[in-house]
C-alpha positions in Angstrom: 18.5 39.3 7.1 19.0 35.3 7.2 20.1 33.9 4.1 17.5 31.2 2.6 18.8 27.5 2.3 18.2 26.1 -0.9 16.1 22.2 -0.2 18.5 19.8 -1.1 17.0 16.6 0.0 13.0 16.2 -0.1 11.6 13.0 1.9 8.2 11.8 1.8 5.8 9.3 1.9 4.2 7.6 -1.3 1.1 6.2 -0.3 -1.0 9.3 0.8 1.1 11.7 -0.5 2.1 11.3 -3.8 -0.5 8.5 -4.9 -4.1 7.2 -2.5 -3.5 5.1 0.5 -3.5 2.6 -2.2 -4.3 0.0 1.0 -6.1 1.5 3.2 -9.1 -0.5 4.9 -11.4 0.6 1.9 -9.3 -1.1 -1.0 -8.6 -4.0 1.6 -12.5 -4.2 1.9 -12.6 -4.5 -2.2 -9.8 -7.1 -2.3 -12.1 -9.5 -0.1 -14.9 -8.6 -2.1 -13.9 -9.2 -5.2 -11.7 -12.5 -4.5 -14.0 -13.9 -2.3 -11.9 -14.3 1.1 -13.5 -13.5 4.7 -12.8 -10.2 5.3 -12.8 -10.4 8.8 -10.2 -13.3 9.2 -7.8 -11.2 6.1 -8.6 -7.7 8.2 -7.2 -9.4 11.5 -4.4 -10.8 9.3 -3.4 -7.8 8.0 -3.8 -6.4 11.5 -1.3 -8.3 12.6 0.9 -8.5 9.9 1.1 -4.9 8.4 3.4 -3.0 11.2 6.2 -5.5 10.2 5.9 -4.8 6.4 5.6 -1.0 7.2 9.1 -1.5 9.4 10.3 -3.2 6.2 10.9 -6.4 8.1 8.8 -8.7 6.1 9.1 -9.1 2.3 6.0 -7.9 0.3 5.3 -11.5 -0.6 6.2 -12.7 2.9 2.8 -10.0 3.9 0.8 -11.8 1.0 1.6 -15.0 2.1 0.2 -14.1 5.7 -2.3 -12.3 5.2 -4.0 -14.2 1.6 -2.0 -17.0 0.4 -1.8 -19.3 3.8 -3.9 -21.3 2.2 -4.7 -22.4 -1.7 -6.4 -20.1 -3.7 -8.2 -20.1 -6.9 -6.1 -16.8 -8.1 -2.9 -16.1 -8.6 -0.1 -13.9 -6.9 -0.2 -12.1 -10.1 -3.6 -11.7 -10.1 -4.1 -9.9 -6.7 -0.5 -7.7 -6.9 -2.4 -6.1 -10.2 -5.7 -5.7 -8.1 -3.6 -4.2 -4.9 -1.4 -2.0 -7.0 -4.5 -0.6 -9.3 -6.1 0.6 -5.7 -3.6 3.4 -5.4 -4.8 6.5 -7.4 -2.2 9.5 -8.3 -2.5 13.1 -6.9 -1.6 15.1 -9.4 -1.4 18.6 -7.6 1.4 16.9 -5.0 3.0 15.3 -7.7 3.3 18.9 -9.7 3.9 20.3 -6.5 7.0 18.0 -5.4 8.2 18.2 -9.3 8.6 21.3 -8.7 10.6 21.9 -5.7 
């Protein structure tokens, strides 16, 4: 009989795992809403813009500044950060789950 390895090292993914797709095209959708940008030109941005984040080759702000803050805006950073960050929901049965491995 093979012995069993205990897991030492656990990787995994945040967003869609642990907690929502906190910006998936839904939540993207509810940013333009509720700040009033054209969500086909911030949709394309974020097309174009995203892979490079995701690759961790573009600073968080650097993505914001592509993708919202090009131009002036009548919000602040602040302001949308909060809105982005309170897309992303928790899963509590993957979080007990990976808690407990």
């Amino acid at each position: 009989m093979k012995n069993k390895s205990a897991i030492t090292c656990v990787f995994l993914d945040i967003g869609g795992v642990l907690l929502t797709d906190g910006w998936a095209h839904q939540a993207r959708r509810r940013a333009a809403a509720h700040f009033k940008l054209e969500w086909v030109e911030m949709e394309e941005r974020h097309r174009l813009t995203f892979e490079t984040y995701e690759e961790g080759k573009l600073a968080f702000e650097e993505y914001l500044g592509r993708v919202v803050f090009y131009q002036p805006r009548p919000f602040t950073r602040a302001a949308f950060r909060r809105f982005m960050f309170a897309q992303s929901k928790p899963y509590p049965e993957m979080i007990a789950l990976f808690l407990s491995a």
